[in-house]
MIMIDO-821521 format. One record per atom (N, C-alpha, C, O): residue in three letters; x, y, z; chain; residue number from 1. Coordinates in nm, 2 decimals. Example, Ala and Ser with C-alpha at 12.3 -4.5 7.8 and 13.67 -1.06 7.14 Angstrom:
% MIMIDO-821521
> code;east;north;up;unit;pos
> ala;1.32;-0.57;0.78;A;1
> ala;1.23;-0.45;0.78;A;1
> ala;1.32;-0.33;0.78;A;1
> ala;1.42;-0.33;0.85;A;1
> ser;1.28;-0.22;0.71;A;2
> ser;1.37;-0.11;0.71;A;2
> ser;1.29;0.00;0.79;A;2
> ser;1.34;0.11;0.80;A;2
//
This chain:
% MIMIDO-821521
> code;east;north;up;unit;pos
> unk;0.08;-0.12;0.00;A;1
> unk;0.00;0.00;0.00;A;1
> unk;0.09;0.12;0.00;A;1
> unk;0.19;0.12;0.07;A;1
> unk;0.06;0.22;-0.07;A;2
> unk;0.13;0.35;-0.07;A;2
> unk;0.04;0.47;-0.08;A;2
> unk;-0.05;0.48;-0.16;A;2
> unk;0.08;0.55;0.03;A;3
> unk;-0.04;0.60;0.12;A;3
> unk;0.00;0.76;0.07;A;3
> unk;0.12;0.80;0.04;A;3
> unk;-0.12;0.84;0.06;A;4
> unk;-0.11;1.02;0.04;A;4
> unk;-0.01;1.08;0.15;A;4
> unk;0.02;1.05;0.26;A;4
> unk;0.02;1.14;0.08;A;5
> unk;0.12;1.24;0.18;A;5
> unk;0.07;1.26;0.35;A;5
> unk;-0.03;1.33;0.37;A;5
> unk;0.13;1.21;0.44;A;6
> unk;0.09;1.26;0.56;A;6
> unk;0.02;1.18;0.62;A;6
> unk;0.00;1.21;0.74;A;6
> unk;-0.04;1.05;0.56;A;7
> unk;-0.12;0.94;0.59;A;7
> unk;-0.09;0.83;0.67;A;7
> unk;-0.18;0.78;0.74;A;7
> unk;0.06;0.80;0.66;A;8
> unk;0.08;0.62;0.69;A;8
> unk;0.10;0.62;0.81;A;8
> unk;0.21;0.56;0.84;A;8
> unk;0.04;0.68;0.90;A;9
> unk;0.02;0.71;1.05;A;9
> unk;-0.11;0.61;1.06;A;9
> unk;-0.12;0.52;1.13;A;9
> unk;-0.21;0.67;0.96;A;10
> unk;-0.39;0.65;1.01;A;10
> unk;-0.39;0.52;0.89;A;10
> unk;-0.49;0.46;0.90;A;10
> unk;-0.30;0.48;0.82;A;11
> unk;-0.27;0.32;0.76;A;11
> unk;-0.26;0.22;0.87;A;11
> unk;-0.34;0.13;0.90;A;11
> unk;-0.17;0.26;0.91;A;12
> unk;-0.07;0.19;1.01;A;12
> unk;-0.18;0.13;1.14;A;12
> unk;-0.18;0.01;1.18;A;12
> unk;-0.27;0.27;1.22;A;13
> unk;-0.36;0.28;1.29;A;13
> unk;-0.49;0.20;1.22;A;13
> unk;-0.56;0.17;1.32;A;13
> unk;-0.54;0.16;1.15;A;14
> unk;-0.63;0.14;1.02;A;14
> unk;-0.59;-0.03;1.09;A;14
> unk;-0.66;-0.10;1.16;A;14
> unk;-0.46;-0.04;1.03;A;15
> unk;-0.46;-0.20;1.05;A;15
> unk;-0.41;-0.24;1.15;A;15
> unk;-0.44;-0.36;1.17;A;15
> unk;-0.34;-0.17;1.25;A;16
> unk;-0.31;-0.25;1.35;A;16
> unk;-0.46;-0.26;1.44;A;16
> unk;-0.47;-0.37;1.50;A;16
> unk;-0.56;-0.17;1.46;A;17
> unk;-0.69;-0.16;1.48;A;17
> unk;-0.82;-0.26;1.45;A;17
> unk;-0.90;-0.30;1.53;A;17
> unk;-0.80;-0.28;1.32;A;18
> unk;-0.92;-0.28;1.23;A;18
> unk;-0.87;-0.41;1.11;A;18
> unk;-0.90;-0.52;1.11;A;18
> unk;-0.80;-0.36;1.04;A;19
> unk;-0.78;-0.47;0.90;A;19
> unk;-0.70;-0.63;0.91;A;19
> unk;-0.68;-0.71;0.82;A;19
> unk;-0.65;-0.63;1.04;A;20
> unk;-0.59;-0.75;1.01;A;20
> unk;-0.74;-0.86;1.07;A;20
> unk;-0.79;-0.96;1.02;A;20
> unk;-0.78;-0.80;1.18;A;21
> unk;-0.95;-0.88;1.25;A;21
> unk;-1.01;-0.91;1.12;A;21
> unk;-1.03;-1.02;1.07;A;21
> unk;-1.04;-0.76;1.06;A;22
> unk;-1.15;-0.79;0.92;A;22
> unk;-1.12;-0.88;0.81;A;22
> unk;-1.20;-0.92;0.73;A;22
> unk;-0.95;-0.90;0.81;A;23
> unk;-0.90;-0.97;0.72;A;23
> unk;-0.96;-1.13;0.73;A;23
> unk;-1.01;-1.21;0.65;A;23
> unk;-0.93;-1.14;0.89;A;24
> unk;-0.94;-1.28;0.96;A;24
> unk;-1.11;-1.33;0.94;A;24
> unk;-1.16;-1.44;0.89;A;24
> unk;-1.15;-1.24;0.98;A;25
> unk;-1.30;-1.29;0.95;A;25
> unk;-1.37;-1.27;0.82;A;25
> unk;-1.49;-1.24;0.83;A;25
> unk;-1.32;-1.29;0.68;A;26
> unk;-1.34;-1.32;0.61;A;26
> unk;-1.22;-1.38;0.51;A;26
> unk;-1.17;-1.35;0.40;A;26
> unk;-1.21;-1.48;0.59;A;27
> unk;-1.11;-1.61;0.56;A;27
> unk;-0.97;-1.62;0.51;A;27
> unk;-0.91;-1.72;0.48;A;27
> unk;-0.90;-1.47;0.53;A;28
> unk;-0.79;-1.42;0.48;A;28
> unk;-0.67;-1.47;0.58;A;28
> unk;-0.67;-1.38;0.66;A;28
> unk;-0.59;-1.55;0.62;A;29
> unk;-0.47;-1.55;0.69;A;29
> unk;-0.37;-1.42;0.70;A;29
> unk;-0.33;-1.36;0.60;A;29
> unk;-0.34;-1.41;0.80;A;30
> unk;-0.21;-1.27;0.86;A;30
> unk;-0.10;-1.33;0.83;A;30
> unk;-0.09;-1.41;0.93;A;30
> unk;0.00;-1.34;0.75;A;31
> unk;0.11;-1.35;0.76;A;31
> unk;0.19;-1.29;0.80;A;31
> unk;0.26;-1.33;0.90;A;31
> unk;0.20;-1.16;0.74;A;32
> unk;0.36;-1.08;0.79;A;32
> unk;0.30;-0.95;0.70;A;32
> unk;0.23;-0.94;0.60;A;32
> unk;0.40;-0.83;0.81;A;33
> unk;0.36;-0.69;0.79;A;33
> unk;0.52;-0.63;0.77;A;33
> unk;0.62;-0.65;0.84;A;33
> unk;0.51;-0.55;0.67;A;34
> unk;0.67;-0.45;0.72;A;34
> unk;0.67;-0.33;0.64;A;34
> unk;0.63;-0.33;0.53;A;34
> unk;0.69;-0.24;0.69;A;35
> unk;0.77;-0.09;0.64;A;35
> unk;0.88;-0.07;0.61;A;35
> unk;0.96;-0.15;0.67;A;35
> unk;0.94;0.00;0.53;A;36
> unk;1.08;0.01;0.51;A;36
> unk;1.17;0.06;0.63;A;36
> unk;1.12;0.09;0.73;A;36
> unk;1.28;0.06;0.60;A;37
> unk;1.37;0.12;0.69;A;37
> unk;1.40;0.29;0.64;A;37
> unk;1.39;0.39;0.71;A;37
> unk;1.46;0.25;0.46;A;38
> unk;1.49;0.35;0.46;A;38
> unk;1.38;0.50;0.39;A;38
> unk;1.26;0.50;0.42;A;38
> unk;1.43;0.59;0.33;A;39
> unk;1.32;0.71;0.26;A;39
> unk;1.32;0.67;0.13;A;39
> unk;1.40;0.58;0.10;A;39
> unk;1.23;0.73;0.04;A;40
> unk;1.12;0.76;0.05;A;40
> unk;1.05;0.66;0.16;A;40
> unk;1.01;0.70;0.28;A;40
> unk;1.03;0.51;0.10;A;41
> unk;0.94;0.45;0.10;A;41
> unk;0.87;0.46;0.29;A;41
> unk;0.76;0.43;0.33;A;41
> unk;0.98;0.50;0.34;A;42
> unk;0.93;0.47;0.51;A;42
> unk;0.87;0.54;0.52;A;42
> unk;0.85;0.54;0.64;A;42
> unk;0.81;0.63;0.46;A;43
> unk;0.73;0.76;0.47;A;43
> unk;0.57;0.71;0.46;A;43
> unk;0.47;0.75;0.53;A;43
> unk;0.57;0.61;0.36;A;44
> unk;0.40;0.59;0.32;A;44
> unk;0.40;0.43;0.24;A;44
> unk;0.31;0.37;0.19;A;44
> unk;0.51;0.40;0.26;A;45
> unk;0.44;0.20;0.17;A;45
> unk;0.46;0.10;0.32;A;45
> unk;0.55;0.09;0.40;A;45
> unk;0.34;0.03;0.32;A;46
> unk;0.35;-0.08;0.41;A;46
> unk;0.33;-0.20;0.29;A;46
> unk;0.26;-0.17;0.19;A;46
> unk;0.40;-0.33;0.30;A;47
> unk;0.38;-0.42;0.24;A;47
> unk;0.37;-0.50;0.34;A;47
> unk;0.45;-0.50;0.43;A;47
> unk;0.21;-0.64;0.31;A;48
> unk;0.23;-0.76;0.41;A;48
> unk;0.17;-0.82;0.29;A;48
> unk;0.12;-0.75;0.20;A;48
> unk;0.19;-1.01;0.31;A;49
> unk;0.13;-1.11;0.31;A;49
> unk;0.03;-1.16;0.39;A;49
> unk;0.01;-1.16;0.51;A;49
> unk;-0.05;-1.22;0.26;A;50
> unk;-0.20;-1.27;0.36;A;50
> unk;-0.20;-1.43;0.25;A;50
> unk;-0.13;-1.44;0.15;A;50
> unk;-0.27;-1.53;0.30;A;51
> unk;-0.31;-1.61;0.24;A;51
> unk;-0.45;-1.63;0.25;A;51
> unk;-0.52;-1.59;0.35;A;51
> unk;-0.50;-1.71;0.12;A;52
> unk;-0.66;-1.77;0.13;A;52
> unk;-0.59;-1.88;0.06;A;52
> unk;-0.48;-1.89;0.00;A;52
> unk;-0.71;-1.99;0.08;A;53
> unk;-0.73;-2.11;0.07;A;53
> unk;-0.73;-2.14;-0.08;A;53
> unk;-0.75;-2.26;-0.10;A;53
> unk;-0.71;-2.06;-0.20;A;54
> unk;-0.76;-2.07;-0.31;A;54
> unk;-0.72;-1.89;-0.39;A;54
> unk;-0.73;-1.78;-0.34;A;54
> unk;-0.70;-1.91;-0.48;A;55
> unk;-0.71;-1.76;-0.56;A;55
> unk;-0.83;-1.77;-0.57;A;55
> unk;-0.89;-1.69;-0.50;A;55
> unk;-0.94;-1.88;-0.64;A;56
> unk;-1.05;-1.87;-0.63;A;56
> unk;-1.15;-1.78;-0.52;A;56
> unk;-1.23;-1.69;-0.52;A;56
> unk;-1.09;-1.87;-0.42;A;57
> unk;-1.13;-1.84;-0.27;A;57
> unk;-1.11;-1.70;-0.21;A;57
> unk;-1.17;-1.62;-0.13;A;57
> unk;-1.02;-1.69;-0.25;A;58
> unk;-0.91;-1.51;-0.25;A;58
> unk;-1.04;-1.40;-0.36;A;58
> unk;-1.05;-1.27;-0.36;A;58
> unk;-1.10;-1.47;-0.44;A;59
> unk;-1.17;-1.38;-0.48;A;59
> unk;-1.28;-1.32;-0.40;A;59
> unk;-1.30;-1.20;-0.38;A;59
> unk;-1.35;-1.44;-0.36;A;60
> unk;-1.45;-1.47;-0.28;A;60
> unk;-1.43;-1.36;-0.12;A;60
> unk;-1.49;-1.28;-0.06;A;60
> unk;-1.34;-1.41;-0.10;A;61
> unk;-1.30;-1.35;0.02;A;61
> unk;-1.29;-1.13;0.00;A;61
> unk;-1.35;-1.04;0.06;A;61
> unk;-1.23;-1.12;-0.06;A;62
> unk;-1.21;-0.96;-0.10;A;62
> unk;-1.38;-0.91;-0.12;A;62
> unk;-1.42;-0.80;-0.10;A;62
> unk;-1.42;-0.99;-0.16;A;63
> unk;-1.55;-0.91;-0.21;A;63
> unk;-1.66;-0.93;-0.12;A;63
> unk;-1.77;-0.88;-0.14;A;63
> unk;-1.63;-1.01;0.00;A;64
> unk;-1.71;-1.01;0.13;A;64
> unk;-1.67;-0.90;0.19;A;64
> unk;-1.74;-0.81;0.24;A;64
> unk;-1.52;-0.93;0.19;A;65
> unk;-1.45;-0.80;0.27;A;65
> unk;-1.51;-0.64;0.25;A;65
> unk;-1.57;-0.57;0.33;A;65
> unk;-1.46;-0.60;0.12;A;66
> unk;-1.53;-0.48;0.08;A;66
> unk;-1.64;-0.44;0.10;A;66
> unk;-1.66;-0.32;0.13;A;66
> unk;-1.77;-0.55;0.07;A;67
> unk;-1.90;-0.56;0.10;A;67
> unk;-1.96;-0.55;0.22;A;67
> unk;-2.08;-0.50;0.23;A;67
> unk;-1.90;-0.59;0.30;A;68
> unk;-1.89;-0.61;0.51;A;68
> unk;-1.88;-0.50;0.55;A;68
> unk;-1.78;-0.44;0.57;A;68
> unk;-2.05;-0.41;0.59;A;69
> unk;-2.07;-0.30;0.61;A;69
> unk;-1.98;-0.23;0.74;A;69
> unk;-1.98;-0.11;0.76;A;69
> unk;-1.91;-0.32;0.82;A;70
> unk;-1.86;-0.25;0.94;A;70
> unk;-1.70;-0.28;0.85;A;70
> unk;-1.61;-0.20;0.89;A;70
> unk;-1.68;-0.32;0.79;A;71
> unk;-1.56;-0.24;0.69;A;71
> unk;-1.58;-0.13;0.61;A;71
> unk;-1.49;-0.07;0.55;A;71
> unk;-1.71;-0.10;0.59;A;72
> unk;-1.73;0.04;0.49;A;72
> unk;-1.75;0.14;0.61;A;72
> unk;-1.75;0.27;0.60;A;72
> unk;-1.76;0.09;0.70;A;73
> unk;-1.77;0.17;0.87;A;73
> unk;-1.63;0.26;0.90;A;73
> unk;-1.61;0.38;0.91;A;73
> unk;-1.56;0.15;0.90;A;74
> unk;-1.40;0.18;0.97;A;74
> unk;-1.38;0.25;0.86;A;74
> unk;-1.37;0.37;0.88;A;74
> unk;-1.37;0.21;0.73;A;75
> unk;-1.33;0.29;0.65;A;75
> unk;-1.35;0.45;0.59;A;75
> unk;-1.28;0.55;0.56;A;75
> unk;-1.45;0.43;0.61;A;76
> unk;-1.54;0.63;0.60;A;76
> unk;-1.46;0.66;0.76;A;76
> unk;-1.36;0.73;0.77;A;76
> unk;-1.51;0.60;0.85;A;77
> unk;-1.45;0.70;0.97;A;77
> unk;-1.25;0.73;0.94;A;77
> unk;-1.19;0.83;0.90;A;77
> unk;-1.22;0.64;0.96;A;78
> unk;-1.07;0.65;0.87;A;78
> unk;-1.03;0.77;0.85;A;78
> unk;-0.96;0.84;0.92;A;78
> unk;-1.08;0.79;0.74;A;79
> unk;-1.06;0.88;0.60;A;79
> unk;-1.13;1.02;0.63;A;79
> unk;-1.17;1.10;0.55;A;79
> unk;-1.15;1.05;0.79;A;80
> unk;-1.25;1.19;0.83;A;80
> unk;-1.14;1.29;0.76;A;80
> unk;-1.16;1.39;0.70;A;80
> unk;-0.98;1.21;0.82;A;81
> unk;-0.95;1.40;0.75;A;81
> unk;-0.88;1.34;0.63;A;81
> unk;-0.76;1.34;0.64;A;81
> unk;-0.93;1.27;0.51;A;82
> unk;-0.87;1.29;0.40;A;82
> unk;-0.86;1.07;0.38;A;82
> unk;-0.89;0.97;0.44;A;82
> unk;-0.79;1.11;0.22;A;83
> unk;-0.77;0.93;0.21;A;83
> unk;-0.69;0.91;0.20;A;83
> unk;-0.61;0.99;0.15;A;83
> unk;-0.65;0.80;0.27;A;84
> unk;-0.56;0.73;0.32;A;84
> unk;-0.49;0.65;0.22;A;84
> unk;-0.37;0.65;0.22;A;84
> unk;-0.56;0.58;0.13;A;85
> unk;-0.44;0.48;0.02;A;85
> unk;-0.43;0.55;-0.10;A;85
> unk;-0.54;0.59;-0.15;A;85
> unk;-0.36;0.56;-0.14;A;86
> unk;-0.32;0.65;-0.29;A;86
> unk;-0.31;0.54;-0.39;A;86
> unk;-0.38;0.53;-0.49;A;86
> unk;-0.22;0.44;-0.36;A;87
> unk;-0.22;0.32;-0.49;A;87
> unk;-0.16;0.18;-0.39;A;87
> unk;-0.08;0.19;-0.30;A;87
> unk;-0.25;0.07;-0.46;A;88
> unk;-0.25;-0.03;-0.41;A;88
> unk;-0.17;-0.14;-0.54;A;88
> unk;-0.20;-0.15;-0.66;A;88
> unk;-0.10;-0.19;-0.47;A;89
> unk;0.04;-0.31;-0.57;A;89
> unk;-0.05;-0.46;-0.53;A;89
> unk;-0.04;-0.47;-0.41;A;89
> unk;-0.14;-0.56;-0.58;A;90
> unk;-0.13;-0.66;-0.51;A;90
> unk;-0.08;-0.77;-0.61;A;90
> unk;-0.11;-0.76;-0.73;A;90
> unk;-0.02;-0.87;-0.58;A;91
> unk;0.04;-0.98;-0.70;A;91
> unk;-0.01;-1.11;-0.63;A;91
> unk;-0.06;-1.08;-0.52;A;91
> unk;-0.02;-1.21;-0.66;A;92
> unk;-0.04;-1.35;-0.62;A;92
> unk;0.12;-1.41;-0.68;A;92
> unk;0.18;-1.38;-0.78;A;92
> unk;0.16;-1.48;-0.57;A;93
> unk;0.29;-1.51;-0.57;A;93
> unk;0.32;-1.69;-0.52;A;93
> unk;0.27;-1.73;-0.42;A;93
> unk;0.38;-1.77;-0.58;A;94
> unk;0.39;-1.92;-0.49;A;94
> unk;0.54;-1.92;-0.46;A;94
> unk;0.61;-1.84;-0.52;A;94
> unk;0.57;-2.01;-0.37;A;95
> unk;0.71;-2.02;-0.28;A;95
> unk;0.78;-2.12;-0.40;A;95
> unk;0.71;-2.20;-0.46;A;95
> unk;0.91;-2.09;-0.41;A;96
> unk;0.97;-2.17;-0.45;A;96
> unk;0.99;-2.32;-0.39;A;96
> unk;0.93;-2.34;-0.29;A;96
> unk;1.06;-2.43;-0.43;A;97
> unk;1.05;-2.56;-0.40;A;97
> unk;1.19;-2.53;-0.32;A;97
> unk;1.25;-2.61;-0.25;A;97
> unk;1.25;-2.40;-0.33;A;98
> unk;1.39;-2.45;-0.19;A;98
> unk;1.36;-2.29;-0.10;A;98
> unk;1.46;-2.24;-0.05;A;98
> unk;1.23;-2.24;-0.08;A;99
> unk;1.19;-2.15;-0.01;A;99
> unk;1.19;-2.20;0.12;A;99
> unk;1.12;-2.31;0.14;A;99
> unk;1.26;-2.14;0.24;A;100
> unk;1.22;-2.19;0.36;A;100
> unk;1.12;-2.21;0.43;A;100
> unk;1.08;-2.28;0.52;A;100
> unk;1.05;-2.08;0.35;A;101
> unk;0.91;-2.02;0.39;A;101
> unk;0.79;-2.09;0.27;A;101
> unk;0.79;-2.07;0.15;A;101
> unk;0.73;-2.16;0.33;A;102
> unk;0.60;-2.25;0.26;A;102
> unk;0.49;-2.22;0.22;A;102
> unk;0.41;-2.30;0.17;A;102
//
């Protein structure tokens, strides 16, 4: 995620609050969260991994999420002074066969 100028405070607050629960309850797994160290990017991009059961399922799941009026909740409150995500990167990715990570 890479966030408007001045933002990745109420990101940050967004998910450690709110988006990883909403992720969980509609079938999404929490993997791992990180920010950069160095600038620009420490300013406004958080990158994490999630898994679902399926890309299929991964569809299924986003469009409950979005649809899940107490996520259109958090979200409008969120964004009182302004929006928060400017542009969103997402890829589907598989581990390699000498990945430590599965």
């Amino acid at each position: 995620y890479h966030t408007f100028p001045g933002r990745f405070d109420a990101l940050n607050q967004r998910f450690r609050n709110h988006t990883l629960r909403m992720f969980e309850k509609h079938g999404m797994t929490n993997i791992a969260y990180w920010t950069f160290q160095d600038s620009p990017a420490k300013e406004n991009t958080l990158i994490y991994v999630i898994s679902h059961a399926s890309r299929e399922q991964a569809k299924k799941n986003w469009a409950a999420f979005v649809a899940d009026p107490e996520w259109k909740k958090i979200s409008d409150e969120s964004q009182r002074d302004g929006k928060i995500v400017e542009k969103i990167d997402s890829v589907f990715v598989d581990a390699t066969n000498y990945s430590p990570l599965r």
